[in-house]
Structures are given as C-alpha cells and as structure tokens.
C-alpha positions in Angstrom: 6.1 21.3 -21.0 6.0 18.3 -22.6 3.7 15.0 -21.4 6.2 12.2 -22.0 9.6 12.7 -20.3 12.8 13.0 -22.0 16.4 12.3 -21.5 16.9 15.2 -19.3 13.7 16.4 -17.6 10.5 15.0 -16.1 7.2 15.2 -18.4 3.8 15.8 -17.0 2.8 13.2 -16.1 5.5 11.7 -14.5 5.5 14.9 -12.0 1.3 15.0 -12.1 1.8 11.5 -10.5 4.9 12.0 -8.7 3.2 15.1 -6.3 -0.3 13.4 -6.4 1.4 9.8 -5.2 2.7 11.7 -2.5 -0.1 13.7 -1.4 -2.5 10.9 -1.0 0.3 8.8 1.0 0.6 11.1 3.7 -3.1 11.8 3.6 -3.6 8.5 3.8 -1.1 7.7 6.9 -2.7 10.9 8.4 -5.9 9.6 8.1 -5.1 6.0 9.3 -3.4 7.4 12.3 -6.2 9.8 13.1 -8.9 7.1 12.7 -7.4 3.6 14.0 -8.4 5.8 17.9 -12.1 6.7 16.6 -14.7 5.2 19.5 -17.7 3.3 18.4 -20.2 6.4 18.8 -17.7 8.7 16.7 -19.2 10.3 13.9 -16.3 9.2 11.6 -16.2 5.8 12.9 -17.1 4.3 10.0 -16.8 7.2 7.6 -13.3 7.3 8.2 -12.3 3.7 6.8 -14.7 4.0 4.2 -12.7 7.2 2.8 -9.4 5.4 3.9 -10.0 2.0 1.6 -11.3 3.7 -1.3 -8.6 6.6 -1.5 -6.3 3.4 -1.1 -8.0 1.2 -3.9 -7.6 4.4 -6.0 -4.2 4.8 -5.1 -3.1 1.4 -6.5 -4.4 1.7 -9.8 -2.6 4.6 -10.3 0.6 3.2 -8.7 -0.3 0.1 -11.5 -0.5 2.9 -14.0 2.8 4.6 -13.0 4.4 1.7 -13.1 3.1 1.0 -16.8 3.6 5.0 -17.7 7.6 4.4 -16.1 8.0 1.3 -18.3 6.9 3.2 -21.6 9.1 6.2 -21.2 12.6 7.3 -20.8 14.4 7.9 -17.7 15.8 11.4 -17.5 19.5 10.8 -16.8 21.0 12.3 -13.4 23.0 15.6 -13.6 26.0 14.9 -14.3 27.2 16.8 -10.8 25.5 14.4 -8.7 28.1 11.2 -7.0 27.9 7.9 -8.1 26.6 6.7 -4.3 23.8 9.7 -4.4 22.9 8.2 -7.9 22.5 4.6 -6.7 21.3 5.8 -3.3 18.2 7.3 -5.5 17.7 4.3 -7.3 17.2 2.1 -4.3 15.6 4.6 -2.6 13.1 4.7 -5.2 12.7 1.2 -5.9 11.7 0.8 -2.1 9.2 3.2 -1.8 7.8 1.8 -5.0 7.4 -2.1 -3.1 6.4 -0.4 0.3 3.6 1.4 -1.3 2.7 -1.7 -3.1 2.8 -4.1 0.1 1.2 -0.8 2.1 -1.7 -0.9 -0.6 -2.0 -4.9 -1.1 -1.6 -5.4 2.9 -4.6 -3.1 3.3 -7.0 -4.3 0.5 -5.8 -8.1 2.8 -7.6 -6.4 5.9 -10.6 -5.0 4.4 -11.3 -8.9 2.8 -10.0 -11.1 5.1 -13.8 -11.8 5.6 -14.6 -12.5 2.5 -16.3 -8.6 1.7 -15.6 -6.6 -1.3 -14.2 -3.3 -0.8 -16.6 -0.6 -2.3 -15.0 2.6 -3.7 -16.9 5.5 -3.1 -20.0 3.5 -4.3 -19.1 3.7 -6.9 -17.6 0.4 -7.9 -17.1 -2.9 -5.8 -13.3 -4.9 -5.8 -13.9 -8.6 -4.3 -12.3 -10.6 -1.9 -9.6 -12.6 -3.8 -8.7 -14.6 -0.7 -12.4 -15.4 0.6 -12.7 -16.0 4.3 -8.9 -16.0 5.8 -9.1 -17.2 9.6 -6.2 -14.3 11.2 -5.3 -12.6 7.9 -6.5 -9.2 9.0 -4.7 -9.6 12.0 -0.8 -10.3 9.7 -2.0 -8.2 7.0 -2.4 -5.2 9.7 0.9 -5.7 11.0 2.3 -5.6 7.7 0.4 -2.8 6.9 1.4 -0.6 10.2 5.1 -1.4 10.1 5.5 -0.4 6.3 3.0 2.6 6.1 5.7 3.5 9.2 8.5 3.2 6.8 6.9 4.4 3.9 6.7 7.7 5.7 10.5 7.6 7.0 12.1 6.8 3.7 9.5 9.6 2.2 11.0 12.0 4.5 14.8 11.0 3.9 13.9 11.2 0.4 12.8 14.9 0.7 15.5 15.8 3.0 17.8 14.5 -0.4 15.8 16.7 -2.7 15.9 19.9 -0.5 20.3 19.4 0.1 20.2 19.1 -4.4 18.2 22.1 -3.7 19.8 24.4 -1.4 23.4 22.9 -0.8 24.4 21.3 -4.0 22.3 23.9 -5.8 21.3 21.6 -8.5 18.2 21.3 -10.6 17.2 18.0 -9.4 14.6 19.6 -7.4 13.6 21.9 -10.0 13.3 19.3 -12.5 10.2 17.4 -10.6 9.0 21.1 -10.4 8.8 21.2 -14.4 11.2 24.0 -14.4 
C-alpha cells in the first residue's frame, strides 16, 4: 500500500488517520459522558478530565496535521457508480465533521482556560491560556462544546450508516477503499 493517496484509493496515512480520528472521538464522547456524573470522592474525579483534555489537545494537532496532509495530496475521485447527490452529500458531510471536531476541540481547550490555567498533556508538555481569565467563558464554551460533541456523534453515525449501504447495498468499494483494499 502506498503512504500518499492517489487518484483512486486512500494512502496510509490518510486511512491511519481516518480510523484513529475516529476512535479517539467516540472515546472521547464516551469518556466525557461517563465523567461529567463523577462525585467529588470518585477515584476518577480528576483523573478522568485529565485523560479527557490531553487525548483532546492530542487530537487537535493531528486534526491540524490532517488537515495539512489533505491539502498536500490528491483526492481519490468517487466511483464513478455513486449519484451526484451521494457525491455532494459526502462532501458536506465531511466538511462538517471536519468544523465540528474543530469547534468540539477549540470549545474544550476554552473550558479548561477560561481561568487563565494551562492545560498539561500527560505531563508531558503545558499549552497556555490564550484567552487569560474569561469571566463565564467556561460556562458558553461548554455549551458549545455539549451540543456539537452531540452532533459530532450523530453526523458520525449517519456517516457510517452511508459507508455500510456502499457496502452491502450498492456493493461498491467505497468502504473497501478506507479499508486499504
């Protein structure tokens, strides 16, 4: 398999990220869900965010990379079976998800320094507050963040539900093709 893509198929690295992207979304939405109920005394109470901000951090630089690697290579052309209103249905689709888990990732880093902290990464490197002290920005930003990790997960799920019907109606390779085969 090649690294860079070509006209008609995915490279490695697109899928690499493709597949990781979406692991660490609905691990991250599972974790957010799971924690925003943890009591003071829990043992992940603090744990919990600490995983959830870094994993996010993380997850922005390689959506910044993605973004970057996208930009420097080709896009594989649809199969020539699929409808013009699936083809532009996928491209907005895509486009979406790509500013929802941008304003999901942004909207979060706004909560963790609304107060002026820095956001450490595993300890393993500090981001600072861009923004300083913000008097009710956690509160807007987590609203933001809530109704779009919300949507992020529905538009993720219609976007499956698309690439299972290529799959197993249409019987086209546009499943396959994010597969590498």
């Amino acid at each position: 398999m090649q690294i860079r893509n070509t006209a008609s198929s995915y490279g490695l690295v697109a899928i690499a990220i493709h597949w990781l992207v979406a692991l660490v979304v609905f691990g991250l939405f599972g974790l957010g869900y799971w924690m925003v109920d943890l009591t003071y005394y829990h043992d992940w109470y603090n744990r919990a965010p600490d995983i959830h901000r870094s994993v996010g951090i993380l997850l922005l630089a390689v959506m910044v990379f993605r973004v970057i690697w996208k930009s420097l290579n080709v896009s594989p052309a649809s199969p020539p079976e699929h409808k013009r209103w699936e083809v532009r249905s996928a491209h907005l689709g895509h486009g979406l998800l790509y500013v929802l888990i941008f304003v999901a990732l942004v909207s979060g880093y706004l909560i963790s320094t609304a107060d002026g902290s820095s956001v450490s990464v595993f300890g393993w490197f500090e981001v600072p507050s861009v923004t300083g002290q913000v008097k009710g920005m956690e509160d807007i930003a987590g609203t933001v963040h809530y109704w779009t990790t919300w949507a992020i997960l529905g538009l993720a799920l219609v976007h499956a539900a698309g690439a299972l019907k290529h799959h197993f109606i249409d019987r086209d390779p546009t499943l396959r093709r994010m597969l590498g085969k």
